[in-house]
N, C-alpha and C positions, 0 to 999 in steps of 0.2 A: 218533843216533836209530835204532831197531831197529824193519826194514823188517817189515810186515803180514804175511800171509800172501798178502793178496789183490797189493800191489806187489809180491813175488816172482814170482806166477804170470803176470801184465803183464807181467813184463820177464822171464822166463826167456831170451829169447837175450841175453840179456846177464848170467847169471846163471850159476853153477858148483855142482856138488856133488862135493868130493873124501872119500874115505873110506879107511880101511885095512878089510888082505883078513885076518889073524889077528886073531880075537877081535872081528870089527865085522864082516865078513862070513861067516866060516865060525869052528865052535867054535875054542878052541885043543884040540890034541891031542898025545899025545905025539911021534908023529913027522909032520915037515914032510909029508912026500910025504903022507898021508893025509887032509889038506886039503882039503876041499870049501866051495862055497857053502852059503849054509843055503838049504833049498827055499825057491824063488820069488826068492831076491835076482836070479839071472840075468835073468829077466824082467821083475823092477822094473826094475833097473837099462838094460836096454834101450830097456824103454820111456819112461826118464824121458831118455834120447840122445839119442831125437830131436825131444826140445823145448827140453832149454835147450844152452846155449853150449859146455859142456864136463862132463861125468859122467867122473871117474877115480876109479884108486884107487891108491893111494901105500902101496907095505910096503917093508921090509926083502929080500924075496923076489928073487929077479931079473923083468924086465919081464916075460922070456918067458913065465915060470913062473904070474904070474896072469895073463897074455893067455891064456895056454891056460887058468886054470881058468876065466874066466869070459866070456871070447868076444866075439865083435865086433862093435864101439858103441860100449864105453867105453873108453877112454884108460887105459893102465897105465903106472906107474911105477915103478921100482923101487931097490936099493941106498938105499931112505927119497929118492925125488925125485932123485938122481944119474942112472939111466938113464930113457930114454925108451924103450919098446916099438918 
């Protein structure tokens, strides 16, 4: 059974939003390092942190690498979920 919108928002602490940082947060580009959020993800992303359970984002990238691009609240992973930030 595929939860409502309204029982997601009830139960956000107990609830997750994982995403990737190429191509799902910032465009792809031709080189790595030029990498950005698309305006406003940082701030969604923020403020959707401090309501449910856990907000990450899982790439390929190193932890470090999207912890710095997108900042603190959300959970980064990286090496595809191998490291933890």
């Amino acid at each position: 059974m595929t939860p409502t919108p309204s029982d997601v928002s009830a139960r956000r602490a107990e609830a997750g939003i994982l995403l990737d940082f190429d191509g799902s947060l910032s465009e792809i580009v031709p080189v790595p390092e030029e990498a950005h959020p698309v305006d406003g993800a940082v701030d969604v992303l923020t403020a959707l942190a401090r309501s449910f359970r856990i907000v990450a984002v899982i790439s390929g990238r190193r932890a470090a690498d999207v912890a710095a691009r997108i900042g603190p609240g959300v959970r980064c992973f990286g090496l595809y979920g191998r490291e933890d930030e």
